[in-house]
N, C-alpha and C positions, 0 to 999 in steps of 0.2 A: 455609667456604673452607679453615679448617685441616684437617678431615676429609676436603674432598677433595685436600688437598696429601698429607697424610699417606700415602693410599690411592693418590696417585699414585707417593710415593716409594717405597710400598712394594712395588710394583709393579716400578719402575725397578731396586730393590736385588736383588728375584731375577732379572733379567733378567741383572742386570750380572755376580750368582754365575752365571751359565747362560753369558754371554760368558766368564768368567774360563775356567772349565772345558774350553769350545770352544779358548782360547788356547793354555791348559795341555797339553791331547791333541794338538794340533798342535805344538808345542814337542817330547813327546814323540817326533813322528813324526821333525823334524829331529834330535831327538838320538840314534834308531836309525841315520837316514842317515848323522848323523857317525861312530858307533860303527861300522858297515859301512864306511865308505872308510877309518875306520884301519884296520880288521882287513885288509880288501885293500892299505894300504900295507905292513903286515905281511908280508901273503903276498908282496910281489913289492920282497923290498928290495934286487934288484937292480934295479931300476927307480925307486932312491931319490930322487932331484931330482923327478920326476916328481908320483912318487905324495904325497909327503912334500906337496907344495901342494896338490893333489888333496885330502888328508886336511886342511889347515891352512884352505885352503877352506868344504869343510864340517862341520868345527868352529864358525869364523865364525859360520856361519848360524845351527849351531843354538845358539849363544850367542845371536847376535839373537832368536832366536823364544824362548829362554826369559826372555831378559830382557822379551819382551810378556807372557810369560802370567805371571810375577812381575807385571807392570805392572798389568795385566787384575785379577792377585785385590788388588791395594793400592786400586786404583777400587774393586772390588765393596765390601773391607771399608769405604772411605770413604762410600759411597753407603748400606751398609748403616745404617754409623754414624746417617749423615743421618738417615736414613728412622727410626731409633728416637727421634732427637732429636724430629722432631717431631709424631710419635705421643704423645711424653711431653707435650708443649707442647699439640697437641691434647686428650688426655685431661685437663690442667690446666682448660684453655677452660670445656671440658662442666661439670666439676667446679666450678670458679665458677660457671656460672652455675644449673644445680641447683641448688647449696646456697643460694644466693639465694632460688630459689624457694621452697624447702624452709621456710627461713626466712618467708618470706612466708605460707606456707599454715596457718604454728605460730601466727602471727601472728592470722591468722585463727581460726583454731579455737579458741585461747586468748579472743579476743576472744566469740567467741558461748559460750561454756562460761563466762566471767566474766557476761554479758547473761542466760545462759539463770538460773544461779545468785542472780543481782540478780533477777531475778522470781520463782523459786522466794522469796525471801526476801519479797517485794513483796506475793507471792499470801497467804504464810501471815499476815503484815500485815493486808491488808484482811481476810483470815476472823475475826482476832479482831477487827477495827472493826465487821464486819459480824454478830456474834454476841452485843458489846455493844449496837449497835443494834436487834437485833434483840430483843433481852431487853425494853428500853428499850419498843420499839413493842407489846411484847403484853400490855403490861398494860391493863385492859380498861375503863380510863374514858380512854383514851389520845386528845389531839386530834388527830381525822382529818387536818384539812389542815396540822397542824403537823409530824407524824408524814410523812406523805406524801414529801416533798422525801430524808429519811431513808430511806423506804424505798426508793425509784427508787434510791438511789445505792447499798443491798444489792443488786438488779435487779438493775442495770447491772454490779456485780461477779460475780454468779453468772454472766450471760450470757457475760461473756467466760473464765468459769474455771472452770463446771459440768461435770458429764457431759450426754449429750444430753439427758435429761428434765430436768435441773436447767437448764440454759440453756436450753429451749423455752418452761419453766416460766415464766422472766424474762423472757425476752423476749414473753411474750404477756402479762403482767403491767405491762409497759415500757409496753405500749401502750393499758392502759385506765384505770379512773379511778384518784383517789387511794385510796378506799376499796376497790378490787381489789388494788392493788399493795399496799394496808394489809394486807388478808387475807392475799396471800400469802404476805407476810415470817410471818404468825401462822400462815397451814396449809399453802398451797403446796407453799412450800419444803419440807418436811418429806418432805410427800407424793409431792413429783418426785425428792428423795434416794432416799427407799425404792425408787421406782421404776429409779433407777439401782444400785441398790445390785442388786436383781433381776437385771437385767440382766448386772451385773457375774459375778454366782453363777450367772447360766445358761450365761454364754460358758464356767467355768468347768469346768460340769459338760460342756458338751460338747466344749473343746478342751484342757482342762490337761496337761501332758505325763504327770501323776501318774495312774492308776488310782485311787489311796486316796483322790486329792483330787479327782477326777468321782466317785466315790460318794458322797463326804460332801455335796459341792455337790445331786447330785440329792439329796440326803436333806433335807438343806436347804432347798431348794426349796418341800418339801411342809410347809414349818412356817409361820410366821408371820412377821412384819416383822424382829422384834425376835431374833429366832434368824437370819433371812440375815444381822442388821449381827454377828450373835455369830459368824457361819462367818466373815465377811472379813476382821473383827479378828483372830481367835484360832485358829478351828475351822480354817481352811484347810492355819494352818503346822504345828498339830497331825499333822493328818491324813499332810500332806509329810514329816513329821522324819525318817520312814526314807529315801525318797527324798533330800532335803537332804543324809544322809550319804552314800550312796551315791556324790552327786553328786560333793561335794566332794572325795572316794576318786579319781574317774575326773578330778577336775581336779588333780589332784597328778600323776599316770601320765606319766609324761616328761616334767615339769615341770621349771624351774629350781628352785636354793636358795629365792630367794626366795618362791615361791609353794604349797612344800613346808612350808616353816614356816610361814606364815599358813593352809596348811590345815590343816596338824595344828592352830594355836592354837584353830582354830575347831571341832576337832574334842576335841578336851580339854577347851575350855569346856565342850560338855555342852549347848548349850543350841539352840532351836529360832534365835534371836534371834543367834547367832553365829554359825550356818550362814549361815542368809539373808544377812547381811551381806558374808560372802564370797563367795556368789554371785555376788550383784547386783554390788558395787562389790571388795570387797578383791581379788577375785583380778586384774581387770585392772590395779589399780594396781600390782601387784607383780609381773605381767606385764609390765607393761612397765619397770619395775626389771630384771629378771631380762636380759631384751634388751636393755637399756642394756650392761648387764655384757659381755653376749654380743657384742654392736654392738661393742665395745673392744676384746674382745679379737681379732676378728677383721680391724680395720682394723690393727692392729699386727702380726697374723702373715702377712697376706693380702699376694696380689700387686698390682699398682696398680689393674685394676678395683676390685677388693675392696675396696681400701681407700677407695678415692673412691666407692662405693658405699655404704661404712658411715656416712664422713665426712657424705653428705649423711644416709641415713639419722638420725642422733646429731643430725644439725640440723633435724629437720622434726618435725611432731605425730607423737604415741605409736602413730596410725593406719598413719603411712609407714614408721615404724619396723619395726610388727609383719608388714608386708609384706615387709620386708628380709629377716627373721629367715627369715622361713615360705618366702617363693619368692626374693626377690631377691639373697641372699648366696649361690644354686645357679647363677644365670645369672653374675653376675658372675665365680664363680670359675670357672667354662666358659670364658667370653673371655678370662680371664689366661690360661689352660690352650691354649687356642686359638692363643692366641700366642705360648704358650712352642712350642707345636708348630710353628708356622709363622716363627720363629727358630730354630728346630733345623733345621728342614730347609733353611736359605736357610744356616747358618753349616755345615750338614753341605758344601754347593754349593762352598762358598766355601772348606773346609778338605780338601775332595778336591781342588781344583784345584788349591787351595797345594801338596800332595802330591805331584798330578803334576808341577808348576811346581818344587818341588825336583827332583823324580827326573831331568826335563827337564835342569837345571842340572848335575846331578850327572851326567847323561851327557854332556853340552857339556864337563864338566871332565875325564872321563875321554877323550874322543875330543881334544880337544885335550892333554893330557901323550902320549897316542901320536902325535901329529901334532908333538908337540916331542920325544919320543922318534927319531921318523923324522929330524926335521934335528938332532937329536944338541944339544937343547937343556936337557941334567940340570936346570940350577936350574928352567926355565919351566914345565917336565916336575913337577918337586917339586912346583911353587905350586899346579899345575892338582892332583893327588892332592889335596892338604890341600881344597882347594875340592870337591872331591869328595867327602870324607869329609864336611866340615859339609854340604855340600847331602844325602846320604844322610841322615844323622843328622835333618835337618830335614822331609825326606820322611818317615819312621818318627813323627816327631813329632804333624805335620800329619795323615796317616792315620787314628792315634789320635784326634785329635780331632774325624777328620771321623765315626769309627765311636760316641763316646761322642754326638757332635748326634745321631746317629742313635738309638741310643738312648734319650736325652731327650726326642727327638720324638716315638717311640715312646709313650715311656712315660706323655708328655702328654696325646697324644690319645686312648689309653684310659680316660685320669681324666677326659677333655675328654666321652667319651662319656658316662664314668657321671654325670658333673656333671648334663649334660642331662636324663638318666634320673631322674635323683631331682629339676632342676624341673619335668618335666614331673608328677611324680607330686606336687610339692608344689602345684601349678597347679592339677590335678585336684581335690585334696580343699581345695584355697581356692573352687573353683568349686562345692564339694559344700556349703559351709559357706556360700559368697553367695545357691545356691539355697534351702536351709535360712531364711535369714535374710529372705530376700525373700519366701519363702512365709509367714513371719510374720507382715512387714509387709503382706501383702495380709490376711492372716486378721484384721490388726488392724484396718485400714481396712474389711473388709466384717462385722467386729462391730460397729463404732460407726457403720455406715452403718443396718444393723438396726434396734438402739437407737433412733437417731434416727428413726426412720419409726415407730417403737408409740411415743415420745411423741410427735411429731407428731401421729398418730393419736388418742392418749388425749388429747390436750390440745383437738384440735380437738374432739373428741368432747364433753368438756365445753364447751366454747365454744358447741357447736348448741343444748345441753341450757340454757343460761343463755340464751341466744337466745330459745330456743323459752317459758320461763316470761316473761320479761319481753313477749313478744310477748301471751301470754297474760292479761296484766296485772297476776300474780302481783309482788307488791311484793319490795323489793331484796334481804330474806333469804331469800323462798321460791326466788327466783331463783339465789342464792349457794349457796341446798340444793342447786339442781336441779344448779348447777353439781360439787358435792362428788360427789353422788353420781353423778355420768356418771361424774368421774373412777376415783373406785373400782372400780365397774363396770368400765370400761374395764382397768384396771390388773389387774381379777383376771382378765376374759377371757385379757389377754396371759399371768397365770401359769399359767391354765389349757392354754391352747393349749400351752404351753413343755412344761408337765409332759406332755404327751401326746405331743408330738413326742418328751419324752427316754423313754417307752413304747412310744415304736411300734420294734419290732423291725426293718422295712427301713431307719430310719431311724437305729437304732444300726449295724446293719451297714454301714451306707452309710458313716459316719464312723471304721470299722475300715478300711474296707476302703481310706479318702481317704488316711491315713499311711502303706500301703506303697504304693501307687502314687505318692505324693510322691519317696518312695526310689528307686523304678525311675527315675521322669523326674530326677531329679539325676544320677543315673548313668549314665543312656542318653544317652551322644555319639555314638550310630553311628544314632539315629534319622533316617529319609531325609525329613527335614521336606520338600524339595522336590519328593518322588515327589507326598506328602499334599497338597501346596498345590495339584497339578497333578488331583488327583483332588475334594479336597471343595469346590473353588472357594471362594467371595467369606467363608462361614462357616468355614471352616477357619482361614483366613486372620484373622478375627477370633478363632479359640480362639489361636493361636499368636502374637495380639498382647495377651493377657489372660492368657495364662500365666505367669505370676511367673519370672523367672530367664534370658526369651529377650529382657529388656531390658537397664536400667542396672544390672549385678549389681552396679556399686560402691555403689550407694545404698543396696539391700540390705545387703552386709556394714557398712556405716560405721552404716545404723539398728539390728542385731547390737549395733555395738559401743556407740552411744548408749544402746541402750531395755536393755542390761545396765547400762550406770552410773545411766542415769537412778532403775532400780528399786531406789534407797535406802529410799524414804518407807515406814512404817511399815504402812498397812493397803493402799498400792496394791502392793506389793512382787511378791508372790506374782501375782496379775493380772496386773503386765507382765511379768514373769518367764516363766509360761505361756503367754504371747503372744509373746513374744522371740523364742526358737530353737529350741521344739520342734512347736507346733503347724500342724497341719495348715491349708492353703486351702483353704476349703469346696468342696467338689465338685468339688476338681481331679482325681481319676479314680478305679478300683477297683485297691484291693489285686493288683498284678499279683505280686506275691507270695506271696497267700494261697492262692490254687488256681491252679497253673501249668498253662499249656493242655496240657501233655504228660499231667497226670493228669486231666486232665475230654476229654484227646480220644480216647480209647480206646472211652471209654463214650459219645459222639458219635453221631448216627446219621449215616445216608449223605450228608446234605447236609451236615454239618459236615465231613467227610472229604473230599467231594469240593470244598468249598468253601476250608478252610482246610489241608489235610493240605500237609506239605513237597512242595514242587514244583511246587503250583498256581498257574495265572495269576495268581491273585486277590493272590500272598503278593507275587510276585516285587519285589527289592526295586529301585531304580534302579540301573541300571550304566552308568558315567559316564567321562569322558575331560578330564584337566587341563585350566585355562581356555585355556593357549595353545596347544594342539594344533589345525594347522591342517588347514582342512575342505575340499577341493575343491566352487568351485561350479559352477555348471550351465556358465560359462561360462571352464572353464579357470581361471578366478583362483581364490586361497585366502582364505580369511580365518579368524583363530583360533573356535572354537568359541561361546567365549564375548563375543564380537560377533556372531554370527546371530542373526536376529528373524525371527519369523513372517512368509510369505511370500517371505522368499531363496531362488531356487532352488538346490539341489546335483544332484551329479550322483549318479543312482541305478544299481543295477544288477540285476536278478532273477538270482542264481548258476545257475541249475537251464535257464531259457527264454536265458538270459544276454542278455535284454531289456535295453538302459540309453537311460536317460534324464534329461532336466533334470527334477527334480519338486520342488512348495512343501515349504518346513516347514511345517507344521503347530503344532507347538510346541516351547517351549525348556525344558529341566527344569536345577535347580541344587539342587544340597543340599552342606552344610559338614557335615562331622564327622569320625571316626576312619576312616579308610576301606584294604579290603586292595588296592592296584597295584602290579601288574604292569607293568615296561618292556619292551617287545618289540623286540628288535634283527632287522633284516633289513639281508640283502645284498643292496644298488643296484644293483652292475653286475656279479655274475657274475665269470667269470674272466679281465672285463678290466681289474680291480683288487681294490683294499681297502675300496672305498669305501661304509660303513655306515649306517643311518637307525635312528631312534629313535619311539618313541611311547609312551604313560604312558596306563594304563586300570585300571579298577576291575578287581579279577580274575574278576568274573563277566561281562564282557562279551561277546557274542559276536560270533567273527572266522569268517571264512569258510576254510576250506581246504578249496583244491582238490585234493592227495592226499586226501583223506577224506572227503569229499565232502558235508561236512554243516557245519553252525554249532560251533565250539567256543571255550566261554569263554579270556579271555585268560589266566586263568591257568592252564591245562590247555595251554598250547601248548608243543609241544617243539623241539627243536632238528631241522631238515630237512622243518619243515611249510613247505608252500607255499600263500602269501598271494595270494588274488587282488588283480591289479588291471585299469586299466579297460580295455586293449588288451587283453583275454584272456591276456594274460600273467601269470605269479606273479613273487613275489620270496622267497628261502628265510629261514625263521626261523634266524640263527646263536646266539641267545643271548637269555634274560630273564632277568630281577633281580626279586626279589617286596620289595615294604616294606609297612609298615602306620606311618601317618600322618594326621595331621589337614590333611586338605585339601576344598577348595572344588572341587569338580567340574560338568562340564555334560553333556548329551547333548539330544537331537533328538528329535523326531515327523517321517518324513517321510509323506506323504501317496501311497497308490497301491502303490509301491514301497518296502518298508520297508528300504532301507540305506539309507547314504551311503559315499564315503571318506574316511579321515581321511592325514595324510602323516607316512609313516617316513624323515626327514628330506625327499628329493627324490620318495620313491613312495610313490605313492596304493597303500591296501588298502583290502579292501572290507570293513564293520564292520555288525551288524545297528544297525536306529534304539531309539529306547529300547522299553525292557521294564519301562517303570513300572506300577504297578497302575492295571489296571480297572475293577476291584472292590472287596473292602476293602481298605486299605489294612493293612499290618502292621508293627502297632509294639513288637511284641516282648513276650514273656512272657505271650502269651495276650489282649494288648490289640488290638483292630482298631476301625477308621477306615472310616467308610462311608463312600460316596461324596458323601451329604448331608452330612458331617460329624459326623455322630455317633459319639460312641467306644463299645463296646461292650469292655467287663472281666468280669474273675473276680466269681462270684456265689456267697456262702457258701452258698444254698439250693438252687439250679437248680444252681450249677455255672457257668455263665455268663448273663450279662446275655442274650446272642441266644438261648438254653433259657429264660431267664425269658420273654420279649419271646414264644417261641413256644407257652409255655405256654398262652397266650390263644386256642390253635386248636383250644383241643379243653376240654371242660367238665369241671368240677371237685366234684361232687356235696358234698365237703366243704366248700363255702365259697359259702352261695349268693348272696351278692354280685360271685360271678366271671362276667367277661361273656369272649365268646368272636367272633373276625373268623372273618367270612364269610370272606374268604381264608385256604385253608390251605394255599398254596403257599409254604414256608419263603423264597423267593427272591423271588416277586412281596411278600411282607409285608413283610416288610424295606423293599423299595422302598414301599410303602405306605407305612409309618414313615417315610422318607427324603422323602416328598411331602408329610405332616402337619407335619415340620420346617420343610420350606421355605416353612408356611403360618403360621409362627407370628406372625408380626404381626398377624393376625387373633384370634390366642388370646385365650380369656375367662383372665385374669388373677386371679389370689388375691391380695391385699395381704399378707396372714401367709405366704406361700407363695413366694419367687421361685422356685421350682423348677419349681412346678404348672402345666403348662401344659393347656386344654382348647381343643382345636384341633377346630372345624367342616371337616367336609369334604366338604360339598355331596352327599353321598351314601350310601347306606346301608352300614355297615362292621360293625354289627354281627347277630348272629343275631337279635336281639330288636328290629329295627330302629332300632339307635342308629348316628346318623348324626357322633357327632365320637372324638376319638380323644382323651384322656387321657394325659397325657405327666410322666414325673416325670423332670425333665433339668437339668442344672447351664446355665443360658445361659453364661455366663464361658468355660464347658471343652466344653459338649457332651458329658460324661460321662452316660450315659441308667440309671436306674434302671427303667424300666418304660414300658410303655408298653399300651392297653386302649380298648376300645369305652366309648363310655357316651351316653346321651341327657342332653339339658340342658333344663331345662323354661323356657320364656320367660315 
C-alpha cells in the first residue's frame, strides 16, 4: 500500500509541475496583454481617462493570473514535497522488513553450519570408537557373539558416514550374521575403503581441474592399494603445488586488503598445506571480511537505495552479502540514480514554471506602474517598479535552477545507464559462475552415483559367490573364501575396466572436448531453446531439463560456496576441491571451442554445405515478436500472441495470389534470451493526421512490403516501405528503433498459408509465420540439434561428430573391426541415427557403460548383415560420440 501510495503521489507531483507550468505560460500571456494595453495607453494619452482604465484593467488580470501560476508552483512544490516524504517512509517499510528477513535467513544458515560442524565433530568421534572397537574385535580368539553387538554398532556408523563401497559394505554386513559382520569389521571394511579410495583417484584422474594431478592419479591407478591411499594423502597436493599457487595468484587479482594478505601469507608460507588451506576455507572467510568493509563503506556514502540495500545486506548470511557486493550494490545504485533523475526533471518542471510565474509577476508589475503612470499615480507607480525588479531578479534565479535540474538529471541518468551496464554484466558472470558451480554439483552427484553402482555390483557379486559355496555345501570358511575372492575379483575388474577407459583415446577426447562445450553453454544466452524444443520434441525437452544451470542456479552457487568451505578436511581436500568449481558434467557436450565449425566447414563436402552453410533452412534461427504484441484473428478480434494455442484461427493472407483467409495455428514457439529487436513505427492514418502504431520483433523477422515486393527482415526496414495489410491497403514505415535485450519472445506455425498479422497500434501488417528450424537445429559454434535430439559437436579426429557418424559409409581397410551402413545417404543416415535413438528403450544395456547404447533395429543396417546399431551417447545431454552397425550374438 505505501508503494502504491508513494507511486501514486509520484505521479500526482509531476502532474501538478506539468499544471504549474501550463499556469505559469498563461500568466505569461496576460502579462504581454497587460504590457500591450499600457503601451497603447502610452500611445494615445490623449485619450488618457480612457485608456489609463483600459491599462489598470488589464493589469488586474494579469496580476490575478500570476498570482495562480505562483499558486500552481507552491501546490506542485508541496505535492512534490509529499510525494518524497513518502517514498522515504515507503523505502523505510521494505527496509524493515528485509532486514528482518535477512536476519532470519543468518539465523538460519548459522544454525545448519553450527549442526553441520556438531557432526563433523560427532563423525570424527565415532571413527575413533569405532577403530578402538575395531582393534578390539580382530584379535583372533575374539568371542563371536560378544564381539558381534560391537561390531553392528561399527556397521551401522560406516553406513551412515562411508563413501559408497564403505557404506554398501555395512549395510550388507548389517544384514547378516554375527560372524559376517565379525569379518567385516576384520576385512570388509578395509576392503570397501580401498575400493573407495579407487574410486576417489579415478574420478580424479578423470575430472581434476589440474593436468599434473589427472596424470599422477592415472599413474596411480596402475599401482597397488597402498600407493592410491599414498596419491590421496600426499601424492595429489604434491602433484597440485604449481597449480595451488597459481591459483591463489588469480585469487588475490582484484581482491580486497583482506584476502591479498591471507594470500600472500599462504603464499610465503612455502608450503603445499598453506595453499590448500586458503583455497578451500581462508579465502572466503576473508572475503567476506573484505565485503563487510566494503558493505560499510558503501551504505555511508550511497544514496538511500544503497544504503538500505547494504544495511540489509550487513544483516543477512555472508552468502547475501557477497551478492550485494558482486550484483546488488549496481542495481541499487541505478534506482538512487533513477530517481535523482526523475527529481531533476519534475524540480527542472517546477523551477521553470516558477521562472515564468516570476517573469509573469514582473510583467503585471511593470504594466501596472504604466497604468499608474497613466492616472499620474508616482508613488503606486514606484511600488509596482521595486516589484518588478524582485519578480525579475527571482525569474533569473528560478531559470538557473530550472537549467542546473537539468543538468543533474542529465547527468543522473547517464550514470543511471552505466549502473545498469555494469549489473547486467555483473549478473552475467554471477550466472557464469552458478553455471560453473552447478555443473559441479551434478559431476559430483553422478561420480558418486557410479561409485555406487560397482559396489553395489562387487558387493553383490560376492554375496552370489558365498551364496553359491554354501549352496554347495562347502562349510562357513570355504564359503567366507569364496566370498573374499568374488570380492577382489570384482574390485580388480572395475580397476581394470577404469584403466582402459582412462586409455581409450575417444574416450580421453570426449572428456577434453566436455570442458569447453561446458564454457560455450555458460555463455550462450542467445541459444533459441525454444526453436529446439519445437523441433527434438519430448527428448529434447528432457536434455534441457538435465542440463545443469536451466534450473535452480541458486542452489548451484550456495553448493560453490558450501563444498569450497566444506573442503577443509585433510586427505578429502583436494577431491572436493576438484569436484567444486572446475570440473566438468560428464557428457555434457563437445568442445565447441576446440574445432569451430568455420574451420572444419571449408573442408566439408557438399552436404555439409548445403546442409549447414549460413543461410540454410536447416540453421535459420527463431524470429519472434514480444509476448504482448497483438495478433489479428480469423474473426476480426485480437488477442496478444502469447495467449494463442494450437488450433486458433488468424487471419492469413498469400502477398503474391493475395488469397486471405481464417487458417489454424499449427504451433506456438517461445524462447528467452539476449535477443536483437526491432520496433517498427507506421503511419495509421496518412494525411489525415499524426496518428502512429508501434510493433517490437526480432530483427530477423520477415515483414511483407509491398513496394518491394518480396519478404524483408524487420530489421532491414527503412523509412517509406510500405506494409501490407488485410484490405489490400499499406501503411508507410516512418521510423524503427533497434535494441538488444533479454526478452521472452513468441511466434507462430500457421498451417496452409504461412503469415499471420500482427498490429502497429490500430493496423494489422502482414508478417511471415515462423522460420524455426526443420532440420538441425543450430546452437552455435559448430554445435547442431537433430531433430531426434541428438547434439552433434566438434570432433578432434573427424573434425566433427556427423564426419565421425559418416565415416561408417564407407570401409576402413586400417581397422578391421570397422563395420560400415548399408545406407550411404548422408541425410537418410542421420535420420537412421535419429530412428535408433528414438528406439533406445529397447537397448541392450552395459552396467560399466551408461553411455553404450546397442540398439536393434529390426533390420539389416549393416554390410555384413548386422542388424542393430551401436551408439555411444551421453543419455542426460544427448551429446553422441559415435554411432555404427554391429551384430549381437543371442
Amino acid at each position: 500500500a505505501a508503494a502504491a501510495r508513494a507511486e501514486s503521489l509520484a505521479a500526482k507531483s509531476a502532474k501538478a509541475a506539468y499544471e504549474a507550468r501550463d499556469a505559469a505560460n498563461s500568466a505569461a500571456v496576460h502579462a504581454e496583454n497587460a504590457a500591450a494595453a499600457a503601451d497603447k495607453a502610452a500611445d494615445h494619452a490623449g485619450e488618457a481617462a480612457t485608456a489609463a482604465a483600459e491599462s489598470t484593467k488589464h493589469a488586474a488580470a494579469a496580476k490575478t493570473a500570476a498570482d495562480a501560476a505562483t499558486a500552481a508552483v507552491a501546490k506542485a512544490r508541496v505535492t512534490f514535497d509529499l510525494a518524497r516524504e513518502v517514498e522515504a517512509a515507503e523505502l523505510a517499510d521494505r527496509t524493515t522488513t528485509a532486514l528482518e528477513e535477512a536476519k532470519t535467513a543468518k539465523a538460519a544458515i548459522d544454525e545448519r553450519k553450527a549442526a553441520a560442524q556438531q557432526a563433523v565433530a560427532q563423525a570424527k568421534e565415532n571413527d575413533r570408537e569405532a577403530e578402538q572397537l575395531a582393534t578390539e574385535i580382530s584379535q583372533p580368539d575374539v568371542d563371536i557373539a560378544a564381539a558381534a553387538p560391537k561390531a553392528r554398532k561399527i556397521a551401522l556408523h560406516m553406513a551412515r558416514t562411508a563413501r559408497p563401497a564403505g557404506a554398501t559394505a555395512a549395510e550388507v554386513a548389517l544384514s547378516g550374521s554375527d560372524s559376517e559382520v565379525v569379518e567385516y569389521v576384520r576385512t570388509g571394511r578395509e576392503q570397501a575403503r580401498r575400493l573407495d579410495e579407487f574410486d576417489r583417484v579415478s574420478q580424479l584422474a578423470w575430472d581434476s581441474e589440474y593436468d599434473a594431478v589427472r596424470t599422477a592419479a592415472q599413474a596411480a591407478l596402475g599401482k597397488d592399494a597402498s600407493a592410491v591411499r599414498a596419491f590421496l594423502e600426499t601424492g595429489q597436493h604434491q602433484a597440485a603445488a604449481t597449480d595451488y599457487r597459481i591459483r591463489v595468484v588469480q585469487l588475490m587479482n582484484g581482491a580486497g586488503p583482506g584476502v591479498k594478505k591471507d594470500a600472500q601469507a599462504a603464499l610465503d608460507a612455502g608450503t603445499t598445506e598453506a595453499l590448500r588451506d586458503f583455497i578451500a576455507k581462508g579465502y572466503y572467510s576473508a572475503r567476506s571480511t573484505d565485503e563487510r568493509v566494503r558493505a560499510v563503506q558503501l551504505m555511508e556514502s550511497g544514496g538511500p537505495e544503497l544504503k538500505a540495500a547494504a544495511q540489509i545486506a550487513l544483516a543477512g548470511p555472508a552468502e547475501m552479502l557477497h551478492d550485494f557486493i558482486e550484483v546488488g550494490q549496481y542495481r541499487a545504485t541505478r534506482a538512487d540514480l533513477l530517481t535523482v533523475t526523475h527529481v531533476g526533471r519534475v524540480q527542472r518542471l517546477i523551477a521553470g514554471a516558477a521562472s515564468v510565474a516570476a517573469t509573469a509577476q514582473k510583467n503585471a508589475s511593470l504594466a501596472a506602474k504604466v497604468a499608474a503612470d497613466a492616472r499620474k499615480a508616482a508613488a503606486e507607480a514606484q511600488e509596482h517598479a521595486r516589484k518588478a525588479s524582485e519578480s525579475a531578479a527571482k525569474a533569473d534565479q528560478y531559470a538557473e535552477d530550472a537549467r542546473q535540474s537539468a543538468r543533474d538529471a542529465e547527468a543522473s541518468a547517464a550514470q543511471a545507464a552505466n549502473s545498469a551496464r555494469t549489473a547486467r554484466d555483473a549478473e552475467a558472470q554471477a550466472h557464469n559462475a552458478a553455471q560453473r558451480a552447478t555443473n559441479s554439483a551434478a559431476q559430483a552427484e553422478r561420480s558418486a552415483a557410479g561409485a555406487q553402482r560397482s559396489a553395489s555390483n562387487a558387493w553383490a557379486s560376492a554375496n552370489a559367490a558365498r551364496a553359491s559355496a554354501e549352496a554347495a555345501g562347502k562349510d562357513a570358511a570355504a564359503a567366507e573364501k569364496a566370498w573374499k575372492d568374488a570380492l577382489i575379483i570384482a574390485v580388480q575388474k572395475k580397476q581394470a575396466e577404469e584403466e582402459a577407459k582412462l586409455k581409450s583415446e575417444e574416450a580421453r577426447q570426449y572428456r577434453e572436448e566436455v570442458k569447453d562445450f561446458n564454457k560455450w553453454l555458460a555463455e550462450s544466452d542467445d541459444i533459441d531453446w525454444g526453436a529446439i524444443l519445437s523441433e527434438g520434441g519430448h527428448f529434447a525437452l528432457d536434455v534441457l531439463g538435465l542440463i545443469p544451470g536451466f534450473g535452480e542456479v541458486a542452489d548451484g552457487a550456495n553448493c560453490a560456496w558450501y563444498g569450497g568451505e566444506a573442503a577443509s578436511g585433510k586427505s578429502d581436500a583436494l577431491g572436493d576441491a576438484a569436484l567444486s568449481c572446475a570440473s566438468a558434467v560428464p557428457g555434457l557436450g563437445y568442445g565447441a571451442s576446440a574445432v569451430k565449425f568455420g574451420k572444419w566447414g571449408d573442408k566439408a563436402s557438399g552436404f555439409f554445405k548445403a546442409l549447414f552453410s549460413k543461410g540454410s533452412k536447416a540453421l535459420r534461427k527463431c524470429n519472434s515478436f514480444t509476448p504482448q504484441t497483438p495478433v489479428l484473428m480469423g474473426d476480426g478480434r485480437t488477442k496478444p500472441i502469447k495467449d494463442l494455442r494450437v488450433g486458433d484461427r488468424v487471419l492469413a493472407t498469400d502477398p503474391v495470389t493475395r488469397k486471405t483467409g481464417q487458417r489454424p495455428v499449427d504451433n506456438v514457439f517461445t524462447s528467452k534470451g539476449l535477443k536483437s529487436l526491432v520496433t517498427v513505427t507506421v503511419d495509421e492514418d496518412g494525411s489525415a493526421g499524426d496518428t502512429v502504431g508501434t510493433f517490437t520483433a526480432t530483427a530477423g523477422h520477415p515483414v511483407w512490403t509491398d513496394n518491394r515486393k518480396h519478404w524483408v527482415n524487420a530489421g532491414d526496414l527503412v523509412v517509406g516501405d510500405r506494409l501490407r495489410t488485410p484490405d489490400n491497403g499499406t501503411a508507410t514505415v516512418v521510423g524503427t528503433r533497434g535494441e538488444t535485450r533479454v526478452q521472452q519472445v513468441f511466434n507462430l506455425s500457421v498451417q496452409d498459408i504461412n503469415t499471420f498479422y500482427v498490429l502497429a497500434g490500430e493496423t494489422p501488417v502482414l508478417v511471415h509465420n515462423a522460420t524455426c528450424p526443420v532440420a538441425f537445429a543450430d546452437l552455435g559454434d559448430g554445435n547442431f540439434m537433430s531433430p531426434g535430439g541428438l547434439i552433434y559437436g566438434a570432433d578432434r579426429k573427424h573434425g566433427h561428430k556427423i564426419d565421425h557418424v559418416l565415416a561408417h559409409t564407407v570401409a576402413d581397410p586400417s581397422r578391421p573391426t570397422h563395420t560400415v551402413f548399408t545406407e550411404i545417404d548422408p541425410i537418410k543416415l542421420l535420420d537412421l541415427v535419429d530412428d535408433a535413438w528414438i528406439r533406445k528403450g529397447r537397448a541392450i544395456r552395459d552396467p560399466n557403460d551408461s553411455f553404450k547404447f546397442t540398439i536393434p533395429m529390426d533390420k539389416v543396417v549393416g554390410t555384413k548383415g548386422e542388424d542393430h546399431i551401436q551408439m555411444a551417447v551421453n543419455p542426460d545431454t544427448g551429446q553422441i560420440l559415435s554411432a555404427y552397425p554391429v551384430s549381437v550374438n543371442n
